[in-house]
N, C-alpha and C positions, 0 to 999 in steps of 0.2 A: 328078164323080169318075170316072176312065177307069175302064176293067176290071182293067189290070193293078193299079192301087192300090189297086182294090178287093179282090183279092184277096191281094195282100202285108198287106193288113190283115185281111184275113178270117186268115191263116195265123197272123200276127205273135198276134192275139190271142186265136186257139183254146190257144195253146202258154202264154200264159201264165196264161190261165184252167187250165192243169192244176198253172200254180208253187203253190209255199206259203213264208210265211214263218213265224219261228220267236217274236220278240217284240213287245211293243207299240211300241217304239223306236223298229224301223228300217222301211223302205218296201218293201222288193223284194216281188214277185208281186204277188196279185191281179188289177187291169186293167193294172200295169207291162210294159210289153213287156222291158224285159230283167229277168231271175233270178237271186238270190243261190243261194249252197248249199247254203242250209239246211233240211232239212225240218221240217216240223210238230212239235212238239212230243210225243214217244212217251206215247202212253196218250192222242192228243184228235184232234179231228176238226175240219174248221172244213167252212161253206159260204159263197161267194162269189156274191153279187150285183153286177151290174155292166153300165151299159148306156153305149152311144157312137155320138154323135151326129153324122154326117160331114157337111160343107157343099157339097153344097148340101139334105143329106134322105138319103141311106141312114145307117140305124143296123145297131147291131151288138146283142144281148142276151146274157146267158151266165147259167147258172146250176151254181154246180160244187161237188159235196162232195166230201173228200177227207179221208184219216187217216194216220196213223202210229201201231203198233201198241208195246205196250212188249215184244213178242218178236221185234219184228225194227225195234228204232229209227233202224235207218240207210233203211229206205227206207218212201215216201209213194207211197200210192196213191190217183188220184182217178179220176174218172167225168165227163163236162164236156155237156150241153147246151146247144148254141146255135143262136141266129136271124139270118139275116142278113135286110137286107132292101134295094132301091133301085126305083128307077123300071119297072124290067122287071120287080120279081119277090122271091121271096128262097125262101130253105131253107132245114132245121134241118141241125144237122149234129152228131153224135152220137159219143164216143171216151174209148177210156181217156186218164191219163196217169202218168207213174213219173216219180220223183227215186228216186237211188238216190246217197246220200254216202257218201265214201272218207274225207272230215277235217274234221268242222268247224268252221268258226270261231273258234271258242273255243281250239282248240288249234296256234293258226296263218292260216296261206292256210288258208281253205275251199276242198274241192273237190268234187264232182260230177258226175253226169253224167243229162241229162234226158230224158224220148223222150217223145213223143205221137203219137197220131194221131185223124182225124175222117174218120168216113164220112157222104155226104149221103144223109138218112134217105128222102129221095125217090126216087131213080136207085139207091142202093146203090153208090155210085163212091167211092173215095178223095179224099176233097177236101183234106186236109192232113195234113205226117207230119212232124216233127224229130226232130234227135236231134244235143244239142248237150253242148259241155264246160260248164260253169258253177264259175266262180271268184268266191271271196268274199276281201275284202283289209281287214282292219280296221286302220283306223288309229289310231283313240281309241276308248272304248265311244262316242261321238258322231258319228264320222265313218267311213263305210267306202266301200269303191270296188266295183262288182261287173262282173264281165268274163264275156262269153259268147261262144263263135264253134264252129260245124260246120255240119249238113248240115239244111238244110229243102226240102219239094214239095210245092208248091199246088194243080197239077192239069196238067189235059195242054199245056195251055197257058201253063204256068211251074212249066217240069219243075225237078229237083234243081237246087239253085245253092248257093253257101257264105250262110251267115248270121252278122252279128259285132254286138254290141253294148256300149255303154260306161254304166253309169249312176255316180252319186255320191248316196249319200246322207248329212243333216245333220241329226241333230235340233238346230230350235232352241231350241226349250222351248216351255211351254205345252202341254206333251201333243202339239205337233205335229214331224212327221218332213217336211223339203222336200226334194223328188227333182228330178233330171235326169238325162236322157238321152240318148242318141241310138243310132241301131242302122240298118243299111242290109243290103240282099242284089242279090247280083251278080244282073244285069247295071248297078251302077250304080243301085239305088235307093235313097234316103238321107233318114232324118225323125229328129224329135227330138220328144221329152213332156217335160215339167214340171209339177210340180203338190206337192198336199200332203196329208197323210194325217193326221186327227185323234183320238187313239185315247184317250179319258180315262180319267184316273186310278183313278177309281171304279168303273169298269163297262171294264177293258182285255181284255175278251173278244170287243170291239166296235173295228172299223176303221171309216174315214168316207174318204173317197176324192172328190177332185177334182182334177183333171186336164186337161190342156189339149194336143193337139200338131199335127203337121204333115208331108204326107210331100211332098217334094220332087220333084213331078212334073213333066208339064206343065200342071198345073190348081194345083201344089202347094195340094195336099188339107190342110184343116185339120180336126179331129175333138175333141170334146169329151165326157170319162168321169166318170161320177159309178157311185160302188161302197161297198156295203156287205158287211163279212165279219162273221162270225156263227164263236166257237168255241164248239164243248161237248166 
């Protein structure tokens, strides 16, 4: 895995370790690189476990709580820990993150707007910063579309550039929700996830996350995520 895909992925999923979603149903955030715009459910809290495993050996770790308060329901606040790690090395890297919803779902297009950032706890340096639109498009309660695009910075070495991403997700049934996606940033980087999220009936306080994707380099990088969310 080069550096620059190491670190479009280092960026891609500091930003969505800060997302949240809102039911058992549907799949956006957690280890999802793209976001729906919905926040957390006001008056609960979730935290996100979630680790990912890149080929040939660097992984990725996160651990992220975050809430939504019921006096101010439209926006989530989280707090995001992560590890990176590969052949030369790794760092934590440490950052708030905000959703802040203007409509959601329920009443239409969802809409939003996201920001994070992460500092390496090591150096003290900016290692990553977004700050993107996020759309939600429901099409059945089973099917919806979610659309993201603005501004992300990785580091000095892959300064600001635009960010756009496309997912669909399907519940099939059986408790489970199947996602796709694909998301790329300029200059020309472009990968795709897929995978499935199992959230049961009985205990839907609880996400199950696996996950599989790819970023289209020149090694095109494949990486694999297994995630657990926890509400209370």
């Amino acid at each position: 895995m080069n550096k620059n895909s190491r670190c479009l992925l280092a960026g891609l999923l500091l930003w969505v370790a800060a997302a949240v979603f809102t039911g058992p149903t549907l799949a956006a955030g957690g280890a999802h690189i793209v976001d729906d715009s919905e926040v957390e459910t006001p008056g609960t809290c979730h935290l996100e476990l979630w680790i990912s495993r890149f080929v040939p050996g660097d992984g990725y770790g996160n651990v992220g709580p975050a809430c939504t308060s019921l006096k101010i329901p439209w926006l989530q606040f989280g707090v995001n820990y992560q590890h990176y790690w590969d052949q030369a090395g790794g760092a934590p890297l440490i950052g708030p993150g905000l959703k802040i919803n203007f409509q959601p779902a329920s009443e239409g297009v969802g809409f939003a707007l996201g920001m994070n950032a992460g500092v390496n706890a090591q150096t003290g340096e900016l290692g990553v910063a977004s700050l993107l639109a996020l759309v939600t498009v429901p099409i059945t309660d089973k099917f919806r579309i979610n659309l993201n695009a603005g501004w992300s910075y990785l580091n000095a070495e892959n300064p600001t550039a635009f960010f756009w991403g496309g997912q669909v997700e399907v519940n099939v049934g059986w408790d489970v929700t199947l996602m796709m996606e694909a998301f790329g940033r300029q200059p020309g980087v472009i990968g795709n996830q897929m995978g499935l999220r199992y959230t049961p009936a009985a205990h839907p306080q609880f996400d199950f996350d696996l996950l599989v994707g790819t970023v289209f380099d020149q090694d095109s990088t494949k990486f694999f995520t297994l995630g657990v969310t926890m509400r209370f």
